[in-house]
N, C-alpha and C positions, 0 to 999 in steps of 0.2 A: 398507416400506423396499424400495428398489428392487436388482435381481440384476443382476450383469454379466453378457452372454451372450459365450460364448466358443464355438468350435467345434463340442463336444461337445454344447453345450445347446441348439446351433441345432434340433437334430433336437425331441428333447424338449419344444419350446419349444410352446404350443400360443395359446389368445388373451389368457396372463398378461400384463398391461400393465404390472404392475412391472418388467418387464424390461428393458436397456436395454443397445445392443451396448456391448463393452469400448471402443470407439472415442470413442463421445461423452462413457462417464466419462470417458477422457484428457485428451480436450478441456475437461471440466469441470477436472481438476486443473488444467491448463495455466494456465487460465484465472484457478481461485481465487489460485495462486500468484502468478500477474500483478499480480490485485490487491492481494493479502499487501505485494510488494514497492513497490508503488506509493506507499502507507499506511506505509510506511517511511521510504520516499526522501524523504517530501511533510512524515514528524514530522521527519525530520533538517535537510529546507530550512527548518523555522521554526522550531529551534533556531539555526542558523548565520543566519539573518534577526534573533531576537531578541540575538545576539551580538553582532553587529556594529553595531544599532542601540544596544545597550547602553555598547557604544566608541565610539561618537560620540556618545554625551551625557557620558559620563567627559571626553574630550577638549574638547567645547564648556564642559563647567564647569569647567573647568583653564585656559580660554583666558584671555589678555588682555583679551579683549573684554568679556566676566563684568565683569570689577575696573571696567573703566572704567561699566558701568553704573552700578555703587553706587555710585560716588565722586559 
């Protein structure tokens, strides 16, 4: 598992490769979060997609035009 280097650790730090500056984790969170929300936005678009498709077949099998096929 990999260490955040801050400051104090830059000194200490010698050629552990785990480590990785506090900078680019941010960047990793930044990042993850971006995604997180993406994958949100993307389930809510194909609810309000499958909605609305849902009300327009309610409304096409309510119409007029329905009856007059069977007739």
């Amino acid at each position: 598992m990999s260490c955040a280097v801050n400051s104090r650790s830059l000194d200490s730090q010698a050629t552990d490769s785990r480590l990785i500056p506090k900078r680019e984790i941010k960047i990793a969170a930044v990042e993850w979060a971006i995604t997180i929300a993406l994958l949100v936005v993307d389930a809510v678009d194909k609810k309000e997609r499958k909605e609305q498709e849902n009300a327009k077949l309610r409304e096409f099998l309510q119409s007029p035009f329905l009856e007059w096929v069977y007739v």
